[in-house]
Structures are given as C-alpha cells and as structure tokens.
N, C-alpha and C positions, 0 to 999 in steps of 0.2 A: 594694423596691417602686417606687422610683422611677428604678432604673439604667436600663431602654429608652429610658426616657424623655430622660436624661440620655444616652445614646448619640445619637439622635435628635437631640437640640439640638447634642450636640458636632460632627454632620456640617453642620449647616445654618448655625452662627454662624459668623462671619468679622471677625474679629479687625483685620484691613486695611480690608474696609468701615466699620467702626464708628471709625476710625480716621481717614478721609477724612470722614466726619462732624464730626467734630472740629474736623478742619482747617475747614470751611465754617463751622459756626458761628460759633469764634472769629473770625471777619473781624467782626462785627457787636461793638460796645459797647453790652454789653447791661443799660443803666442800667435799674432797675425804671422802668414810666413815664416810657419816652420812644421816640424815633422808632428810635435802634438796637433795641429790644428788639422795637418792635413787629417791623422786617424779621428777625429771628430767629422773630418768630412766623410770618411769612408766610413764610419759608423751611420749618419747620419741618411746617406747616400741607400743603405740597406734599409732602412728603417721609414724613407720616405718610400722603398719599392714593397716594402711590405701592408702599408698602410695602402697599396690598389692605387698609386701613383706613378708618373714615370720620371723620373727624375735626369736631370741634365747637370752637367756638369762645365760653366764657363771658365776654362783657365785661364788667369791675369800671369803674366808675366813679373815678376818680384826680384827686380833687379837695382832697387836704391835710386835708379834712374828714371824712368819710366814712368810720366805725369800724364794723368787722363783728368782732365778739367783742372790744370792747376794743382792738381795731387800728387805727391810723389810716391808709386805704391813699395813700399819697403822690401828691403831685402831679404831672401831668407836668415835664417837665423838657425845656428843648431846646438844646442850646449850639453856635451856629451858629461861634463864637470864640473862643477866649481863649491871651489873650498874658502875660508878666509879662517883664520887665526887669530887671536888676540896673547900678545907676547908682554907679563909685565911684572910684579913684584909675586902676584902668585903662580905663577907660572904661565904654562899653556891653557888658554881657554878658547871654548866652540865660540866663534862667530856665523858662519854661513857653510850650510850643507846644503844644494843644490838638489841634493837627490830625495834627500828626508822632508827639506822645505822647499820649493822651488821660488818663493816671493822674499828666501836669504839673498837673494841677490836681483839687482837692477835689470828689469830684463831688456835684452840686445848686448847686454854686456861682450866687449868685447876679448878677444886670449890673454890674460896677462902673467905672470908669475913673477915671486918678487917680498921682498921685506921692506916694510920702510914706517917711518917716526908718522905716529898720528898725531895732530891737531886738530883744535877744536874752536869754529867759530860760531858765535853767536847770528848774524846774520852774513851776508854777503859782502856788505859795507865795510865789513872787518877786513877785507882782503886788500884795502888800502893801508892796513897796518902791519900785516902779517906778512911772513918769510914761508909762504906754504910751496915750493918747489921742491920736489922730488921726496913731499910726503902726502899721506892720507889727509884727507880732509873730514872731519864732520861737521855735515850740515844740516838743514830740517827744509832748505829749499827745496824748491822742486831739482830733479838730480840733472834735466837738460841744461837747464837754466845754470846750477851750478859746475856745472862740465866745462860749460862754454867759457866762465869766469874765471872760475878756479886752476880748472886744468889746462882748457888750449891757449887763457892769455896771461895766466904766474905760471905754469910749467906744475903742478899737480901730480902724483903720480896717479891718484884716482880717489873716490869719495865712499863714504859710508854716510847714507841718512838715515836719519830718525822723524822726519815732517809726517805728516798725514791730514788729511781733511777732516775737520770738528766741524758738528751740526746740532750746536747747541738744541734743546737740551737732550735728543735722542743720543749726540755722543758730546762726550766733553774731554778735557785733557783727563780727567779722573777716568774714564772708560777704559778696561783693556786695556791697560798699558802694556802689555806682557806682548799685545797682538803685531805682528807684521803687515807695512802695508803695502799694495802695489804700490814699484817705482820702475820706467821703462824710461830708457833712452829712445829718441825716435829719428833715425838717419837719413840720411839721403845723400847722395852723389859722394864725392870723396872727403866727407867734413870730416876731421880729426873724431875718431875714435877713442872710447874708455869705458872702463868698467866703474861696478860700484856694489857695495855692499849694502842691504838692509840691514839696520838694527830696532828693536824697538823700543816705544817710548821710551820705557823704562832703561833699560840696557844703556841706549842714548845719555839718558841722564845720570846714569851711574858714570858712563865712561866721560862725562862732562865735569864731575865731581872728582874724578882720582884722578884726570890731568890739571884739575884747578888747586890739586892739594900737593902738586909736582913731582908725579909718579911716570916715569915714561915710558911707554905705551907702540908700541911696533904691533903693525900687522901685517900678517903674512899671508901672500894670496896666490891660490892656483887655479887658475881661470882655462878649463879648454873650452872654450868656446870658439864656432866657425860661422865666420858670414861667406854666403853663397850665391850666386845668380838660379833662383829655381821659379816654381809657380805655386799659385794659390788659386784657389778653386771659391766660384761661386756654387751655390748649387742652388738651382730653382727647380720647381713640377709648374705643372698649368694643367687645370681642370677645362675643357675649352666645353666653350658653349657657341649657340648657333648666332647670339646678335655679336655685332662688335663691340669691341672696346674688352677692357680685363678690371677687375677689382683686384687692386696687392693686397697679401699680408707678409710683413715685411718681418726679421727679429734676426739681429746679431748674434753669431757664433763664437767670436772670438772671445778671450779673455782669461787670465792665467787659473790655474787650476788652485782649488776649487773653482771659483766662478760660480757656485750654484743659484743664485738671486739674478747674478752680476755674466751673464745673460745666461745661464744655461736653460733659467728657467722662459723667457723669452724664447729661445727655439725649442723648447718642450713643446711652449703651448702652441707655435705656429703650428708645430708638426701635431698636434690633436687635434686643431681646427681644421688639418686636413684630411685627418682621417674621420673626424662627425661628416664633415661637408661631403665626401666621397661614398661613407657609407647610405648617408639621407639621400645621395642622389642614385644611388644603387636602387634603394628601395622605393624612388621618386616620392620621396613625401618633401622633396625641394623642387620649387615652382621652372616650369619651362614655360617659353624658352628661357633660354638665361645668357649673360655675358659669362668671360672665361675667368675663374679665380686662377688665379698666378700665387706660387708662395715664391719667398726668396729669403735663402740666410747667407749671409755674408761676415768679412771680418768689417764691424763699423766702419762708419766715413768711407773707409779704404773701398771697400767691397761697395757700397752705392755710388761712388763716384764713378768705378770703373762700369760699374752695369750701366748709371746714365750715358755714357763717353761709349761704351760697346753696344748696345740697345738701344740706340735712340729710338726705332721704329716700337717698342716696347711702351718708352714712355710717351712716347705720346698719342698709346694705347689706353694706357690707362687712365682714369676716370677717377679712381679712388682709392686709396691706402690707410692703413691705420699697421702703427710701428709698437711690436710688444717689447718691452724694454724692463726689466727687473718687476717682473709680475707675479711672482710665486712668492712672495713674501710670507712667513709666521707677523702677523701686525702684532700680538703681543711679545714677540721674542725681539723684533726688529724696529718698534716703534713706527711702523710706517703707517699711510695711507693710502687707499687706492684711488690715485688720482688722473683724470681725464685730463691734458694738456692741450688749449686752443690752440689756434692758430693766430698772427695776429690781428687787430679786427680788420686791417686795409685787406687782410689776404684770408675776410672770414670766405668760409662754405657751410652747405648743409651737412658737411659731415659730423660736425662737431655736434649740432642740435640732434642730428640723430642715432649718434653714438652715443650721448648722454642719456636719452630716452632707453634706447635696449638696456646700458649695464643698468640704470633704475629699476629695469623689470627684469633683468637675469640677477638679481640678490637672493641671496636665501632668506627666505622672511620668517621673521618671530612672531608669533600672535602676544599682546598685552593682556593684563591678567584675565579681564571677560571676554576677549574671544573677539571683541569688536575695531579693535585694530589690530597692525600688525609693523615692524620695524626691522630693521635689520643690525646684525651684530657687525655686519663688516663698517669700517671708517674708509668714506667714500668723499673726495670733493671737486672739486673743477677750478684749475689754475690756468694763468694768462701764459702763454709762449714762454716757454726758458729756453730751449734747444738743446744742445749736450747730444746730443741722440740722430739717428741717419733718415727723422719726420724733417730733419729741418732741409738736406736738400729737395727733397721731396716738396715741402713748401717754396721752397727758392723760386722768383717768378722764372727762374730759365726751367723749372720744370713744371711748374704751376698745379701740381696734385693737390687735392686735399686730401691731409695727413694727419687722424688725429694719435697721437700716442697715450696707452695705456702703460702704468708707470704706478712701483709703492714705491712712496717717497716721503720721509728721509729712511735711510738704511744704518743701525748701530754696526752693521758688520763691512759697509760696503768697500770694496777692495781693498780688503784684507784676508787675509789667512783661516780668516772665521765664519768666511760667508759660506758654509758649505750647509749641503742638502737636509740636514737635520734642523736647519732654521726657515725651511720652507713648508708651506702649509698646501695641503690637496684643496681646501677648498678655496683660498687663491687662487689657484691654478684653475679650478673650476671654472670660478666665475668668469677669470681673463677670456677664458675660452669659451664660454657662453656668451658674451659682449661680442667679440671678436668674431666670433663664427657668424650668429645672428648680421648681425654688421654687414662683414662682406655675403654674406648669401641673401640677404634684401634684397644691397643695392644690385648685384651679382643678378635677379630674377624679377627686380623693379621694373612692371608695366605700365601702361597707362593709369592704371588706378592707383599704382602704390606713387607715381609720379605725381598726380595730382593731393594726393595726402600729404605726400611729403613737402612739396608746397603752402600748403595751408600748416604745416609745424613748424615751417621755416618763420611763416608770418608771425605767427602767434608768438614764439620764442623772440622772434624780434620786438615786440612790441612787449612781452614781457621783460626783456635784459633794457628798453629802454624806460619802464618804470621805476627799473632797481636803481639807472645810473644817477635820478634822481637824488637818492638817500646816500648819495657817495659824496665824498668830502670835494670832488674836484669834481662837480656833477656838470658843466657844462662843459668839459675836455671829454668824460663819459658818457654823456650821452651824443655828443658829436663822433665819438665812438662807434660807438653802437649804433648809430643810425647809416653810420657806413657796411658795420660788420653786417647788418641786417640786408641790406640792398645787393651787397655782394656777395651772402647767403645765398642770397632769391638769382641770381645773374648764374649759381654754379650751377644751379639743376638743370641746366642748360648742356650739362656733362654726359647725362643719361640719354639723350642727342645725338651723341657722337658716333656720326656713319652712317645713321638714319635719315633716309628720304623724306621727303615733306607730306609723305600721303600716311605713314605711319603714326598709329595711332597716338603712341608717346608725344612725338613732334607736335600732335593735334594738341595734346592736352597741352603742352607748354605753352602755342600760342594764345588758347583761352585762359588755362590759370596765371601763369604770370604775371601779365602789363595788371592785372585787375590786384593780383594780392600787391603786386608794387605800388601801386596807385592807392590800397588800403594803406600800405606802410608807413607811404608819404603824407596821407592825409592824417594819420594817428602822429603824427611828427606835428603836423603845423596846428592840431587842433592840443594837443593833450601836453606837449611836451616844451616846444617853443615859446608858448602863452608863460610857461615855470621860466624856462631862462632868461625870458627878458625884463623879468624883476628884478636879475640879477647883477651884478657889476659888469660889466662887460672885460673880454679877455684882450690884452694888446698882447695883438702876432705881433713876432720878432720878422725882421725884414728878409726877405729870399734869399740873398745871398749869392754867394759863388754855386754855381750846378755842377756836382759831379757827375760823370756817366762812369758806365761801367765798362771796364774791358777784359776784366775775368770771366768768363760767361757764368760759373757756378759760384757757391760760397766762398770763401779763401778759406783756406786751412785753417783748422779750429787749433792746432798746432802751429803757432806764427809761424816759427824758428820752420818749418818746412818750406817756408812759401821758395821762389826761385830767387828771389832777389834779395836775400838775406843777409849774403853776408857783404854786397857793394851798400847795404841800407848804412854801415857801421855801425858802431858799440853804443855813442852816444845817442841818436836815432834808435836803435833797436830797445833800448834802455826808456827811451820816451815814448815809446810804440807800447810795451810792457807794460810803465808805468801809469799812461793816459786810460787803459784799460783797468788796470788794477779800481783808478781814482774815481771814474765815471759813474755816476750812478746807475748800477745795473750790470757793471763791467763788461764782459767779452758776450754778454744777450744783447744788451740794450745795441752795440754795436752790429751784433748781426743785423738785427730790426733795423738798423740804419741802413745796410747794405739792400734789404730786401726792399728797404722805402727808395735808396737810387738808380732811378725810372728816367733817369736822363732828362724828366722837365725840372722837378724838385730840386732845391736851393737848399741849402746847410741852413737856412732859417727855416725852411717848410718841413724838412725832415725831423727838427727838433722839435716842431709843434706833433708831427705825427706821433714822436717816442714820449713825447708829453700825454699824448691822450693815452699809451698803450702805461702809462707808470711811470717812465723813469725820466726823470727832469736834469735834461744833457744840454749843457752851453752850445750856441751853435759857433762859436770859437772852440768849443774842444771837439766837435765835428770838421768843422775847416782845418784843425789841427791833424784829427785822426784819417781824414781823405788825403794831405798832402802827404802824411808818412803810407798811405798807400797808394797813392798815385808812384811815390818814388820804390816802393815792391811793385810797380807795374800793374795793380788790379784795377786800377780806374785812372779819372783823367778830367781835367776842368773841362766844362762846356758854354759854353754864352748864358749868363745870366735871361 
C-alpha cells in the first residue's frame, strides 16, 4: 500500500543534498541557548523557506528559571574566550583553546581567570582524602556531578576531565585517545557556578603520570564567558492537509560543533523529508486528501518539552511521530547500525510495525551471484526502548504519540571532536529519508484502504513477534509481552479516527476490521501460544505493593541534578538517587519504563513484573526505593494499594 509512494520518494531524495546540509550546519556550535545555535536557527529558518515551506519560529524564553513540564529551559550562554595553560617543569604548554577547539572546554562554563595547583584524582571517593580547595581538579567523572562534589562542597577552584563514554567493542579505552569529548555543565536557578577544562584521554593520563612522579603542575585559566537571560527558538513548518490530526517529524538541532552524526545529520534529514514530501505533493503523485505533516527541530528534551507545555492543542493533534536522531552515519567508519527503536510493548502502536516494513523496502538492494536473490549492504536491526532521545516524551502516556526513532547505533566518534561530516555517508542519509518520508506521507494520506491494510499488518506482525517470544529464554514474560504489545498495536489505529465523524469511511473500516482481527489475535493467543506455556513452570508474581501516582505530569529530567527539588533532596539522597540508578539493571531506561508503567493503579510489584517482561530484572524494593527518592523531588506520591 505504500510502494508508489515509496518509489516516488526514492526518485526525489538526494542522499548528497542532505549530506551538504550537514556539512553547513555542523560549521555552527550549537550550544542549547546561545548565539551559535541561534545562527543554526537562522540558517535553518532559510533553508526550510527555500525548500517551499513556511516556517515559524516559537521563542522559549532561556532564563535558568523558567520550567515547562518540570524542565528548566537553560540559560543563554555566550563564550566570547577561553583559554587554559598548563604551567610545569617544561614550561608553558596549550591546554584549551576555545576558538580552535570549542569541546577544550566544559560547555556553560562559567568567567573565570586565575592560576592555581592541579590534582589529580582517581574517582570521586578520593575527595574524602584529599586537600582539593582552591586547586584544579582532575577527574574522568561526569564534570556536573563533579562540580557539585569537588567544587561547591571542598571549595575547588574548577575541574579538568578526561572521562568519556566506551562502547566496547566499536570504542574502547585504546580508541582515539588523542580525541576530545563533549562535557557541559547544565544549570538552573542560582546553583553555584564553574568552569572546567577538556583534556584528553591521553593528555589525561600523561598529566596523571607527572603528578604521580611529583612534578607540580598549575593551571592557568582565562575563561570570558557570559550567562544571560535571552531566548531560543523552536522552528517548526506544517504541510497542512484537509483531514484532521498532523503526522510529526521530529530531529534535534542542538549540539556542539562539529555535531555532524550527533544531530546535524538528524535535522539534515528532517529537512529533506520536507522538501521530497512538498515537492511529491506539488506534483500530486502524494495521495489526497491527506492529514497535515508538521516538522519540528528543536534543542533536545529542552526544545520538546517546551513545545508540549506551549502547543498542547498541537499535541494532541497529532497521531504520529518518528524522531531522526544520528542517522547519517559512515557504518564502516563509525561501526554502527541502523536501527529501528520500539516502543515499549505496554505502550506498543502500529507505528513501529509499519516503520519496520517501509525502511525494509527503502534499502538499496544487492542482487546474489545468479540474479535470483537480492540483500542489502546496509546493517539494519530492531531494538526494545532505550530513550536517550526527545521519542521518549513523545511516548510519555501524558503525550501518548506513537514515536518510533530511527538511530545508527553505536557511534566510535560520538560526542567528540571527531564526529564531523567526512564520517557521514549520503546513502545513510538516503535511506533515513526514504523510511521517514514514506512513513509519515502513508500515514499523513492513510484512507480507508490503506487503514484497513494496515490493520491486517498489525495482526500478522503480532502473531509473528508472538512465535518468536517462544524461542526466547524468558518466553513466558515475552510472550505475555507481546500479546499486550500486539492488542495495543490494534487499539492505536484507532488514531487514524481522530476528528472523524462516524459516517466516514475510515471510521467504517475500523469498526469492521478491528474487534475481528482482535478476536484473530486473541484466539491465536489461546490456540497456538497458551497450550506452549502451560507446559511450562509457572511464574510467581511478586506482591503489588505500595501504588505510586504521578504528580509530574511529563518525564522528570533525564538530567536528575535539574529536577526542582535537588538541592532540599541532600548529598546523601541525591548520592542514593545517582547510585540506585547507576546499580539497577538497565539503569536510567529501565527507570523511565517504570515512570511510563506509573498509571496510578500499578504497585511497585506490578511495575517490576512489566520491566521484567520488557528485559530488565528490577527488585520492587529498589522501585519502592527509587519512587520514595522521587516522591521527596516531588514527581510522584504513594497512593492506596
């Protein structure tokens, strides 16, 4: 139902143009809230009214202050300088040049100037041993995390790290060690202020070795940097059609320069999905009537918060989304993979079955040696919910979209200094844009027939992921899975509805396909699937428990250290909030998935069984743990068992 269409897009996208986008954006450091991001908007801003769009511009307000769902949208940021020195037996040597590297230093750093004695510790723990007041620190922590410890509770004059994220085996500590990586401060309201230095690995470890051989070591720093009360700009266009409701395409702007994976190539490709979609609909070889495509780029989290909290009438417009998020990858340069991200199965939709299906037939295919098959060169896979990315307020039941995100994952460059546009591939870029356009211009021109198709793919797929959950090691958590994911597939298409009268032909097909392919679903459940698991041991549910409800209405800051209530949580608390996450299987995911499962009936045992069936096997003592430390940040709150 949707190959014309998907021919269509494959004649009009351009893999090389979306590619030179790339290249242009990444010129701009694009710090959420500040002056490179805005010239990415104003770049961007042209670029969408050229491509036969009209674009808008929503200004957020960026005053440190200023929370829309819980968020605090950050303050501008301007850093006209910054320098750092290293002072020691061979004399003066470069640490951080600001203007030559921009990721030599912490970004939001704050003014400083100044000399003083570096140390060097091992982890954090060390600061129970150490005299680090009114010197440098180096750490490999995260720089918030060590700001908080180092500088605002021993007295610190500021940090240089050398940490970065390993992704065995695409990156290892042997990778690039010469490379920089992103490290940014993230502020809010009047919290103690500091700067900090990049070093890297290697650098790191040199300066670890000549102060362990008792050489000493001063650094000298001249930081002009200015924080500001200013604004930052969403910019969205809308393609509008005559039914109701909109399909998003959604991709992040922000991110320091380079950025070229790490998103630039993400609003590359939104912005050529909007110029296929504009041009196919010039020439009408895209189906009317149609719903309106919406695009949106924003600074992450930051930028989707504010538009849910400014647009509610927006979202609850929209029907469907899919989020491009580091899609332009070189997979031979960058060891990735192009991978499809569900949703998870409590909060399945049909978007995910049929964004699978298009990027399957938007590959560039290889013929085998006789001509009788054919394969593709790209590495392609489909993984459960991680989040990380602006799909997951989008999933959030206070928005209820379905969101799926396209993503190459793992990245050897990613944020760092090396992600730039010469390790990105045109026909990545391609294909994102082929998936993605196809995708939203379906569902965007989905009538009664493509609604009843899509129906019958939902079935089928359903009854296909519950054969497979079979042959899994935990097959009766997965296929109890999956038989939800499948039911609540079938329940979203219900979305394609939305604003439509009952005499409407859509609305007709849904009351006839639906209860019947349900009723298929259910009966392939009690005939094929049930008969296998009751051979098998049966599962003892852990007991419900305490019910938490929620009082945050959106996700809580994927950045704890922002929430509001941070710093009354104290040291020790905030230390156990950190570390319960750190230890949990599945860490700061498996935790969302618990937020998303807190429905106000569900018990800390019932949540644990859901994060059980979605992978990650969480005590519901260390959920009763992790809701009381956010009950006292104020996002939730017990409720009557």
């Amino acid at each position: 139902m949707y190959e014309r269409l998907l021919e269509a897009v494959r004649r009009e996208c351009d893999g090389e143009r979306a590619l030179a986008d790339v290249r242009a954006i990444s010129r701009f450091h694009r710090i959420q809230a500040s002056p490179g991001y805005d010239a990415a908007a104003d770049w961007l801003e042209r670029a969408i009214r050229e491509a036969g769009l009209e674009p808008e511009r929503v200004n957020v307000r960026a005053d440190g202050r200023t929370r829309h769902m819980g968020f605090p949208m950050p303050e501008g940021w301007r850093c006209r300088s910054a320098s750092a020195a290293l002072h020691g037996a061979r004399g003066e040597e470069e640490l951080a040049d600001f203007a030559r590297s921009p990721l030599s230093i912490v970004q939001r750093s704050a003014a400083a100037r100044g000399r003083y004695p570096l140390v060097a510790l091992g982890s954090l723990d060390e600061l129970d041993g150490a005299d680090v007041r009114g010197k440098a620190v180096l750490v490999s922590a995260p720089a918030q995390r060590a700001h908080e410890r180092a500088v605002v509770e021993r007295g610190a004059a500021g940090l240089l790290t050398d940490g970065r994220r390993l992704m065995p085996p695409v990156r290892t500590d042997a990778h690039d060690r010469d490379s920089l990586a992103y490290a940014s401060f993230w502020w809010a309201g009047d919290r103690p202020r500091g700067w900090g230095v990049v070093v890297s690995p290697a650098r790191g470890a040199e300066l670890r070795e000549r102060l362990a051989a008792g050489e000493r070591l001063d650094v000298d720093v001249s930081f002009d940097c200015e924080r500001y009360v200013g604004e930052f700009s969403l910019l969205t266009a809308r393609m509008p059609g005559a039914l109701p409701g909109e399909v998003l395409v959604t991709a992040h702007l922000c991110h320091p320069q380079p950025g070229a994976n790490d998103n630039a190539s993400g609003a590359a490709a939104a912005l050529e999905v909007a110029r296929v979609l504009a041009a196919l609909a010039a020439r009408r070889e895209w189906g009317e009537p149609r719903r309106s495509v919406r695009f949106l780029w924003m600074p992450e989290f930051t930028g989707t918060y504010a538009w849910q909290a400014l647009r509610p009438e927006a979202v609850r417009a929209t029907i469907a989304a899919i989020n491009l998020d580091m899609v332009g990858e070189s997979q031979a340069d960058c060891g990735s993979t192009f991978l499809l991200e569900h949703a998870p199965h409590f909060l399945g939709s049909f978007a995910d079955e049929l964004l699978g299906r298009i990027r399957t037939a938007a590959q560039d295919w290889v013929s085998d040696f006789s001509g009788a098959g054919h394969y593709s060169l790209a590495r392609l896979a489909d993984v459960p919910y991680s989040g990380g990315s602006d799909h997951a307020l989008w999933l959030d039941p206070s928005a209820g979209v379905p969101c799926p995100m396209l993503i190459q994952w793992p990245d050897r460059y990613y944020h760092s200094d090396l992600d730039t546009p010469e390790r990105c591939d045109p026909s990545s870029l391609a294909l994102a844009v082929r998936a993605a356009a196809t995708y939203a211009g379906f569902v965007a021109a989905a009538g009664a027939a493509e609604t009843s198709w899509l129906v019958g793919l939902i079935a089928r797929g359903g009854r296909r992921r519950l054969l497979s959950a079979l042959d899994r090691s935990a097959e009766r958590g997965s296929a109890l899975a999956e038989r939800e994911r499948g039911q609540r597939a079938l329940a979203s298409v219900h979305r394609l509805a939305l604003g439509l009268g009952p005499s409407d032909a859509i609305v007709r097909a849904l009351a006839s396909d639906l209860p019947l392919a349900a009723e298929e679903l259910e009966g392939f459940w009690e005939s094929e699937i049930a008969p296998s698991l009751e051979r098998r041991d049966p599962v003892r549910l852990p007991a419900p428990g305490r019910v938490p409800r929620r009082l945050n209405r959106s996700l809580p800051p994927p950045m704890r250290w922002l929430a509001e209530g941070w710093e009354r949580l104290g040291e020790p608390a905030r230390a156990r909030l950190l570390g319960l996450e750190a230890a949990v299987p599945g860490g700061a995911t498996a935790l969302d998935l618990a937020w998303f499962a807190c429905d106000g009936t569900r018990g800390v045992g019932e949540i644990a069984s859901v994060l059980a069936r979605e992978g990650w096997s969480v005590e519901p003592a260390e959920l009763d743990e992790w809701f009381d430390l956010a009950a006292a940040l104020g996002w939730s709150a017990w409720g009557e068992p």
